[in-house]
C-alpha positions, 0 to 999 in steps of 0.5 A: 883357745885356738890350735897352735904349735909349741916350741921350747928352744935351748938357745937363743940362736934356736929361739930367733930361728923358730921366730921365722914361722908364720904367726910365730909369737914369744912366750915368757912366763905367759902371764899376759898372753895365755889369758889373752889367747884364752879370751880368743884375743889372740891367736898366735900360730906358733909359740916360742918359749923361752923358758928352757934357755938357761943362758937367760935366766940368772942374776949376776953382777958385771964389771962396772958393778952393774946387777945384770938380770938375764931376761927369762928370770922370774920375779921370784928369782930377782926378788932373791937375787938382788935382796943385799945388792938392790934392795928397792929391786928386790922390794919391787919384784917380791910384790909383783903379782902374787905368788903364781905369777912371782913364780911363773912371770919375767922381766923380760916378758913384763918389759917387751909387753910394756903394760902402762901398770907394770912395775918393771919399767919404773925401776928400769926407768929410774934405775937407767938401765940397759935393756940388751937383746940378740942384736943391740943394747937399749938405754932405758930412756929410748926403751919405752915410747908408749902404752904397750909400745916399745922401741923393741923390732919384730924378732928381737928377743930381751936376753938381759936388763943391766941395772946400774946400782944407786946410792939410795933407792925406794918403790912405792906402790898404791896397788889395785887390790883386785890385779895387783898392778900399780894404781901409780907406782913411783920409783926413786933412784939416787946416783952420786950425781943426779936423782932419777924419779919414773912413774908407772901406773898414772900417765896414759903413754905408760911410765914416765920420768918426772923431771921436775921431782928429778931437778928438786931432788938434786938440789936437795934430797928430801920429801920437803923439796917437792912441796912447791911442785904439783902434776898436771891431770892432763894424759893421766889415766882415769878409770872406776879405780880412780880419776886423772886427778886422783892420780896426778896426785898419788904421783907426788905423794908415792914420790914423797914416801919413797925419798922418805924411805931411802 
């Protein structure tokens, strides 16, 4: 690991501002970045923490009866927050990772990083949540453009994510043993008026929603209902773990358990 400067801001004020320096780069709960800077893949001049911001961290619910989770909260901090108001939520984060990393990890680091396996943006996906920073809101939809790619702008700092609360909801996961990532992750979000399915873990551009399961499952709501629709192998990740194919299919059979599971 190369030399480097540390700074803990109190604020988010004093956090944009230590983001000025030359080769400044955030740091959240570091569990991407700091292997990263240890294999000398990265060699950032200046680390920004955001750990000591406490306007940050916390779960809380908004007048629309959204779940509002600051940005700087630890998967074990939302898995404890959103157990009675967001079960699939809390489902999700309490199986990030193993305890270190619940622990230690954010969603807002998970987001901003935007890993193509990472169980955060399925939920927000499906959820359609807002991801707010210092500067705007981002509906989920416009949030994530690609394989560790997002809409976020040099500077921008994830102070929140806004969950709006579906009638019915499920994650499922097929994990990589070794990382627990998602090998493919489904995440199934049933509002009042529309169904939302978003897929993490499978498609080479990262998480994406599957309209198709989303038009089935709004006309009716059970597993039966995707019987006739299959996913095409094409953009699919194939890795040792498993090919395009063995994906494409994991996505129909995860999406069938989590509608069984709502």
């Amino acid at each position: 690991m190369y030399e480097f400067e540390f700074k803990r801001p109190g604020t988010i004020a004093d956090a944009v501002n230590a983001l000025g320096a030359e080769e400044a780069q955030l740091l959240g709960g570091g569990q991407t970045l700091l292997p990263t800077m240890k294999q000398r893949l990265a060699a950032p001049a200046v680390l920004v923490s955001l750990g000591g911001i406490s306007e940050m961290q916390g779960v809380c619910t908004d007048d629309a009866g959204r779940i509002c989770v600051g940005g700087g909260t630890t998967h074990a901090a939302v898995s404890a927050a959103t157990a009675d108001s967001y079960p699939a939520l809390s489902h999700l984060a309490g199986h990030i990772g193993d305890p270190a990393v619940r622990n230690r990890g954010t969603i807002g680091g998970s987001l901003a990083n935007n890993d193509p396996a990472a169980c955060y943006p399925a939920a927000v996906l499906a959820s359609g949540a807002n991801v707010v920073t210092n500067t705007r809101e981002i509906a989920a939809d416009d949030f994530f453009e690609g394989m560790f790619t997002t809409a976020l702008n040099d500077g921008e700092i994830i102070t929140e994510v806004k969950f709006p609360v579906p009638v019915a909801a499920s994650y499922q996961k097929f994990l990589q043993p070794a990382s627990r990532f998602a090998l493919t992750g489904v995440f199934v979000a049933k509002f009042a008026g529309a169904v939302r399915v978003a897929v993490t873990g499978a498609s080479e551009d990262g998480v994406f929603r599957w309209s198709e399961a989303e038009a089935a499952l709004s006309g009716s709501f059970s597993p039966d209902a995707l019987d006739g629709l299959s996913v095409s192998a094409d953009g699919m990740i194939a890795d040792m773990h498993g090919s395009a194919a063995y994906r494409a299919n994991l996505v129909k059979v995860l999406t069938k358990r989590a509608v069984a599971a709502c």
